[in-house]
N, C-alpha and C positions, 0 to 999 in steps of 0.2 A: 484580368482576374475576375472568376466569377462574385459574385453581389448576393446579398439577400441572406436569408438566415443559414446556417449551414446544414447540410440534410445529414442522418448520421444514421448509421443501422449500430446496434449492439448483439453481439454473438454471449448467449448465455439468456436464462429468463426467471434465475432465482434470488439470492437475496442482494446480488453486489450489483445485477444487471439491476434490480428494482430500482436501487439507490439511484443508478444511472439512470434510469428514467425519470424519477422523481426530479430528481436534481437539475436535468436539462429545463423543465416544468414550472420546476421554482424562478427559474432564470432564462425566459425563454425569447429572451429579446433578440440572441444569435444565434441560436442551432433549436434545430430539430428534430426528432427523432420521427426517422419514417419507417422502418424495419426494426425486426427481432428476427435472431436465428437462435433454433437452439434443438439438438436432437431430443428431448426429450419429451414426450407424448403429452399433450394440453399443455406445457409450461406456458410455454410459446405464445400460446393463443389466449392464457387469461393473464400475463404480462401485458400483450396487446391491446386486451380488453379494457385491462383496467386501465390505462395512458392512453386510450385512443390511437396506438398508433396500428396505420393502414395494412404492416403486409408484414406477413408471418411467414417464415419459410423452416423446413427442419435440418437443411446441411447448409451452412454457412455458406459454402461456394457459390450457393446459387444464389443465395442474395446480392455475394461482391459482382454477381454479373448486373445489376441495378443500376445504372449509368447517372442515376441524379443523386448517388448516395457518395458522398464526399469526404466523411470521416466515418472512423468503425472505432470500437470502444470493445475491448476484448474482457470478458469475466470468466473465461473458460478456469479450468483448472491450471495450477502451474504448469506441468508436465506439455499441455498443450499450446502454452504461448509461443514458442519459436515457429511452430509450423503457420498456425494462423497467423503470425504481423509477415512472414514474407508470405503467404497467399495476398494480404492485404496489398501489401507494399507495390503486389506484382501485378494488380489489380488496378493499381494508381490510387488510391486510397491511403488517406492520412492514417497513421495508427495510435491510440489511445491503451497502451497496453496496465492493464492493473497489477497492482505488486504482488509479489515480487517478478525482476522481469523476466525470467526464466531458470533454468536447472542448473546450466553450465557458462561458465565461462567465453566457450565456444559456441554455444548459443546464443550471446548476447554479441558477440563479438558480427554472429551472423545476420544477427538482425540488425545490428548498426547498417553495417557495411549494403545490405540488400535495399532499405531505406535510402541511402544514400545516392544506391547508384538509381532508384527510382525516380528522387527527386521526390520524396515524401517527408514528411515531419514523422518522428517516434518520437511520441510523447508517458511520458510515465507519471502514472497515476498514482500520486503520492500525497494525499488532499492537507495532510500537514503542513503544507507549503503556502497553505491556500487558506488554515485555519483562521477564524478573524484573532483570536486571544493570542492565536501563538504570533500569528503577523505583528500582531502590535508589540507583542514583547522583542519579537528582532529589528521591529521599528526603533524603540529606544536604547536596545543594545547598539545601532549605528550610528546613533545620536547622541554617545559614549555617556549614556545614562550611569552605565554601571564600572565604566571606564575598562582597564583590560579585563576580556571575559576568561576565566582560566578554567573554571567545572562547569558543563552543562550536562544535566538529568531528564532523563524522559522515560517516564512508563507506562503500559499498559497491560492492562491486565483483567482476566474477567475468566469463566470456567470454561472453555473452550470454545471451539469453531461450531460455525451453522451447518455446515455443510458436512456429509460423510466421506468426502474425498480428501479432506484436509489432514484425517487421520492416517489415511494411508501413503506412507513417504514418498515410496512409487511414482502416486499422483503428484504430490506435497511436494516433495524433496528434502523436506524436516520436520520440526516439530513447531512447537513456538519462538524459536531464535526466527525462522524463516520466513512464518507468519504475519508475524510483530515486530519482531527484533527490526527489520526492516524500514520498520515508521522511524524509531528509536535513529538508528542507522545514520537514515537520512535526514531527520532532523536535526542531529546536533553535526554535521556535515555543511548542512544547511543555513542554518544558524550562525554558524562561524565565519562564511564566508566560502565555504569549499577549498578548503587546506588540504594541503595531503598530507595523505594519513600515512601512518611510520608505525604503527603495533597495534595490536586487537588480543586481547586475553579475555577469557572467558570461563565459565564456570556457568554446567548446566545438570540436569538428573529428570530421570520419568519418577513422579511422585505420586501421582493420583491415579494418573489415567492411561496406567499399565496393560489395561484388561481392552484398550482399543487401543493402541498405540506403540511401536517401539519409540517412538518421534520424543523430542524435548519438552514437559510442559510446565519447567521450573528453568531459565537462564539469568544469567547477569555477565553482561560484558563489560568491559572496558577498555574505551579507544582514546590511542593518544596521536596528538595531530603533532604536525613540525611547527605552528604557530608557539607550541607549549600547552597548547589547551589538553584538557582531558575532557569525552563525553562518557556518560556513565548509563547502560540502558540495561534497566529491566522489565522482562514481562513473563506473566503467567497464563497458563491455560487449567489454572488451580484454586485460584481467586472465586468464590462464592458470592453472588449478592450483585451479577450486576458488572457493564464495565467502570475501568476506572483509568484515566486516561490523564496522565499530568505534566510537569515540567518543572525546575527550578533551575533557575540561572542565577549564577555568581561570578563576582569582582570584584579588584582592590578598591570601587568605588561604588558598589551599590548588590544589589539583590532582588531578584526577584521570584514570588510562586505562581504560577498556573496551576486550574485544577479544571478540565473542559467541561466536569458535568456540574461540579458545586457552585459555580456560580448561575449556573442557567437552570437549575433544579428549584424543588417544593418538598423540603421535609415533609413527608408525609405518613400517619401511623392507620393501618387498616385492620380491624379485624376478619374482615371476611376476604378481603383483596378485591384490585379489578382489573380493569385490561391491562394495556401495555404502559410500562416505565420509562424503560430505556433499555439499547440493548444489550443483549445478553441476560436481563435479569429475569430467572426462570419463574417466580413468584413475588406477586406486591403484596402480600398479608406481612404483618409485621410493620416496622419501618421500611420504608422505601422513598426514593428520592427521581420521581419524575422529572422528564427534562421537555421542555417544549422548541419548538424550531430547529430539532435534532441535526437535520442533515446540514442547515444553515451553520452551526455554530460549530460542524466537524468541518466547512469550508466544502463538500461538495460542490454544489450549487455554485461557486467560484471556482473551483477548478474547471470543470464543465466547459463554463463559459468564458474562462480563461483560452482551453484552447478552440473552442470552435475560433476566438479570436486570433489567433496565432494561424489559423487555414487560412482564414481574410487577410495574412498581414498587416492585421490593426498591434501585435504584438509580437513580442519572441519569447518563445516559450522557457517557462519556467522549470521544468520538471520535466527532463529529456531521457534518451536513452543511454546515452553518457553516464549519466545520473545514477538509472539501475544499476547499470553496469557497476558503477566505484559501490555501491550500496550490496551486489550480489560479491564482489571481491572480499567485502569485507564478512557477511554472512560467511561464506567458505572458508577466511582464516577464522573464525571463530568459533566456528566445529573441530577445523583441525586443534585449535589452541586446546578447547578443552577435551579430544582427544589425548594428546600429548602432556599436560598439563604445563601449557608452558607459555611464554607470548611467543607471537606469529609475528614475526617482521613483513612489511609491506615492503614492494609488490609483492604476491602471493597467486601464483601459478600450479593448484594444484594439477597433477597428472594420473589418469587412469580413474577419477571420479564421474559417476554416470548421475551423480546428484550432494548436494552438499552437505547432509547430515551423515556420508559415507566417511568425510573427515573425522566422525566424532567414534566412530567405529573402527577406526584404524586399515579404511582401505584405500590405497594410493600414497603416494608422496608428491611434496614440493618442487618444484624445478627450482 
């Protein structure tokens, strides 16, 4: 087995690739980042710039022909995840693929399986796993802090996406159940221990942001596992002021709240405003609530280097393609659910869907 830090290119060069650079940065004791790909004209080369790293290319492919680059970290658009982790996989290269892990069904089914027979790790980018606040709260949940866990909550929520691809479902494949729902998702999946999941109901609506979107930017699920537990996720892409990002867990023996930015924030009141807060929040005049060590306290910088560890064998990874998978089954019943108005029993095989907020539109059925 190779030794030394793990070399890593990243395909994409805007706000999520940023993070991924950053992040490797903060924690740079096992991986490195030597490449960026990204078609689009200067991104590329002032991502580069600003992280120092060496080699810039504008079509992905030509970087996986890089022979010292050993994991790749995917920020493309959704719609484009399946083609790039089996170019990756076919490459021999580890894949880092960011949520959610593709559009269909049969796309994740594809990329398991091409990984597999590569002999690669698919690993899913899911940094909630990796949060330090949330870590600690499923720390003492195993430590029957709270004794049986029966509700867990998780939201997020803030006025929409960075990016202009995220509006369009096409690219997307939803709205915000797709987005975020997903964190939500896989968190209380996570949390639990990874039960399987027996129903998903849903209730979602375009409330705001009609005028760029047919996609969801108001949902609220709720999933019930065969432990008896219920997880409870909502989020919005409607929310002003700023993300807002939380959890609360309950038991016949205890309780507890997360809130990831109010405890690591600075009330702060401005009359003229200044730079940056936190993300998402489009202005600091008024109240505002600065967070410092951002990417640290979202668990980046720990997943990261979580799996460049999992390429050495120093670990097994946490956050797989398995993972997406039960995370993107469950996004699909939960379009369909609020399609139909009804609960969606698991397993949940829709048929004739070319993306998952097609459930909520009424086209395709269940096998």
């Amino acid at each position: 087995m190779a030794t030394g830090r793990v070399k890593v290119g990243i395909i994409g060069s805007q706000f999520e690739a940023d993070i991924h650079a950053a992040s490797f940065q903060i924690m740079p004791e096992e991986a490195e980042v030597v490449a960026v790909a990204s078609p689009t004209a200067g991104h590329a080369q002032e991502l580069a710039t600003r992280y120092r790293i060496p080699r810039v290319f504008s079509d992905y492919r030509e970087m996986l022909k890089e022979s010292d680059i050993e994991m790749v970290t995917i920020t493309a658009p959704n719609s484009l995840h399946k083609q790039m982790t089996c170019d990756i996989a076919r490459a021999g290269k580890h894949v880092v693929c960011e949520k959610p892990l593709c559009m269909t069904l049969e796309e994740a089914d594809e990329m398991i399986d091409v990984c597999r027979q590569q002999g690669v790790l698919l690993m899913y980018a899911e940094e909630l796993f990796f949060t330090p606040k949330y870590v600690k709260a499923k720390e003492m949940a195993d430590q029957g802090a709270f004794g049986k866990v029966h509700l867990i909550k998780q939201s997020e929520k803030h006025f929409g996406p960075h990016a202009a691809w995220f509006w369009d479902v096409e690219r997307s494949g939803g709205g915000v159940w797709m987005d975020m729902g997903c964190h939500g998702i896989a968190f209380c999946y996570w949390f639990l221990g990874r039960p399987k999941v027996e129903s998903v109901y849903c209730q979602m609506g375009t409330y705001v942001h009609k005028d760029k979107t047919i996609g969801d930017d108001e949902t609220i699920g709720i999933i019930e596992f065969a432990n008896g537990a219920v997880g409870m996720v909502e989020n919005s892409w409607a929310k002003r002021g700023g993300m807002d990002d939380r959890i609360e867990v309950y038991g016949d023996q205890g309780v507890s709240y997360g809130n990831l930015h109010m405890g690591n924030a600075l009330p702060t009141y401005s009359e003229r405003g200044y730079g940056y807060a936190v993300e998402k929040a489009p202005s600091t005049s008024g109240w505002s609530y600065p967070v410092f060590d951002e990417l640290w306290n979202y668990g980046f910088p720990h997943e990261m280097r979580h799996f460049a560890r999992c390429v050495r064998g120093k670990e097994t990874s946490q956050a797989t393609g398995e993972d997406g998978r039960v995370v993107l089954e469950i996004i699909c019943a939960g379009y369909a659910s609020a399609g139909q108005g009804s609960k969606i029993a698991l397993p949940y095989r829709p048929a004739g869907l070319r993306k998952p907020i097609d459930g909520w539109r009424g086209v395709g059925q269940a096998k």
